[in-house]
C-alpha positions, 0 to 999 in steps of 0.5 A: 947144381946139388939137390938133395931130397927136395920136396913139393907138395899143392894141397894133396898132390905131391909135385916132387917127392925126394928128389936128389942130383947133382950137374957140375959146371961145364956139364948138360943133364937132361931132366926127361919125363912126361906133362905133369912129372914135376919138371917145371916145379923143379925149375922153378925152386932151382930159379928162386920162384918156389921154396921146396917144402923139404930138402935142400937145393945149392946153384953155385955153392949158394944154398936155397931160399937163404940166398936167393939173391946170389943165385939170381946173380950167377943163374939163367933161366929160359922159360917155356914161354917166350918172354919178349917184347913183339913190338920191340927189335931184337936188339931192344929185347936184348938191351932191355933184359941185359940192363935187368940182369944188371948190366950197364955200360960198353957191358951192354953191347958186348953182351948183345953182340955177343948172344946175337951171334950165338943164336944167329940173329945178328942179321934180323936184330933190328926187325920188330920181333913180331914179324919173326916165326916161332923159331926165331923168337924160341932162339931169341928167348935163349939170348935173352936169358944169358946175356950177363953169362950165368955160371948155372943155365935152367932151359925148360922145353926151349925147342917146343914148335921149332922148325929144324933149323932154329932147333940146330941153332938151339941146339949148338948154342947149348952145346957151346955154352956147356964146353964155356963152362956153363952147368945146364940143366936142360928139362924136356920130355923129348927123349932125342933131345935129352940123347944128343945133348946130355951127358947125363940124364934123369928120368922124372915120373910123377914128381919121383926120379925113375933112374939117372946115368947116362943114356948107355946107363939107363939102358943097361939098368932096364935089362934091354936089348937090341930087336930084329924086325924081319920081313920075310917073303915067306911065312917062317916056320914055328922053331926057325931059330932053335938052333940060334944062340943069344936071341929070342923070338917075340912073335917070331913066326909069319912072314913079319918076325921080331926077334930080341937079340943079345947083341948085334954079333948074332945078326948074321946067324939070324939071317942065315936060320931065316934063309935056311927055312926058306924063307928070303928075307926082304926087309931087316931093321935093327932096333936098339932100345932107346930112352922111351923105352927105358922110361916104359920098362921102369915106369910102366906107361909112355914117355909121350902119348904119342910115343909106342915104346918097342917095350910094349910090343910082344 
């Protein structure tokens, strides 16, 4: 995938504004960003489904919208929402949606087979889909949209409502097409998700690319360093760490302290200025900055509602 100042507008709101990255085969980005940053706009010019006002998008050396139809050839997309059938089997699903993406023939069992036992199914294939859970459809979604093995994977937020262990399947079965070959861009606004399995990750924000790089990268680029949170039994003096090199003290005073540290080597000194101002330490926990907090350093608001970034605190 090469993208190159890519643009959307709907009416007044600009969905993307000059976007520009690249996923080469056998590689997973992660595209991260919050509801609304213009992730599914993205997928869905990259799919076929919407032309970009400006720029220029290519999956597998085909460039967009002249030659939609080669891309849809080389090009798997799986959707948000489950796109199959309840009152089929599984093994329905599959067939109906090989012979969709042109598969006809012995072609057709080998591909079925094939996606039923990379996302663990083959043992419910014959059940009616609507007596599966969440999960199992989530797994089956994915099957159905690599059955004619696309050289190009879109995944938009493929874990949503999972339990753990259809997530682990997700996650495995990415994982393996990524080492076949296959160039996966994988939207989520999960930072643990876009971690673990992307090489490379591109931060979305309100249709504009925050940063890009890998997760080492991207912290780097924000300037962030490990925290120390310190539970003490006793109350710690106001300059407890004057004489400690390489940390700063946040709210370093009381019996809960946060102290920023240039890197872990100077744990073992913090502990010992806790100690020598009398002050036992009864809880430590180290808090390496993570991609939320990446995302509230250069953007100034949260990944997710939910999420209260160790950027914000102090």
């Amino acid at each position: 995938i090469a993208v190159e100042g890519v643009a959307k507008r709907y009416g007044s709101r600009v969905a993307l504004a000059g976007v520009t990255f690249d996923v080469h085969a056998g590689e997973i980005v992660g595209l991260l960003g919050p509801n609304g940053a213009g992730k599914s706009t993205l997928l869905s010019i990259l799919a076929t489904l919407l032309v970009a006002d400006a720029g220029t998008a290519t999956v597998a050396g085909h460039r967009l919208p002249a030659a939609s139809h080669a891309v849809r050839r080389v090009l798997g997309l799986v959707p948000q929402q489950t796109a199959v059938y309840p009152a089929l089997t599984a093994v329905e699903n599959l067939r109906f949606f090989a012979r969709m993406q042109g598969l006809g023939g012995t072609a057709v069992a080998a591909a079925v087979e094939r996606a039923l036992t990379l996302i663990g199914l083959e043992g419910r294939a014959g059940e009616p889909v609507k007596r599966f859970s969440g999960g199992m459809r989530r797994r089956l979604n994915l099957a159905c949209g690599i059955l004619h093995e696309p050289r190009v994977l879109l995944l938009d937020e493929p874990t949503v409502g999972v339990d753990p262990q259809s997530r682990e399947r997700i996650f495995a079965a990415v994982d393996g097409l990524a080492r076949s070959g296959t160039a996966i861009l994988y939207s989520t606004h999960d930072m643990e998700e876009a971690e673990r399995l992307a090489r490379r990750i591109v931060l979305l924000d309100r249709g504009r690319i925050a940063a890009a790089g890998t997760a080492a990268e991207l912290v780097a680029s924000a300037r962030l360093t490990p925290r120390l949170r310190l539970r003490t039994a006793r109350a710690l003096p106001e300059r407890w760490l004057a004489d400690v090199v390489g940390v700063r003290a946040l709210d370093g005073a009381g019996t809960d302290a946060v102290v920023e540290v240039a890197d872990t080597t100077v744990v073992p000194a913090v502990l010992r200025a806790a100690a020598a101002a009398g002050a036992d330490v009864r809880e430590l926990v180290l808090q390496r900055p993570s991609l939320a907090d990446v995302f509230f350093t250069l953007t100034g608001h949260a990944l997710r509602d939910d999420e209260s970034p160790a950027a914000a605190a102090g």
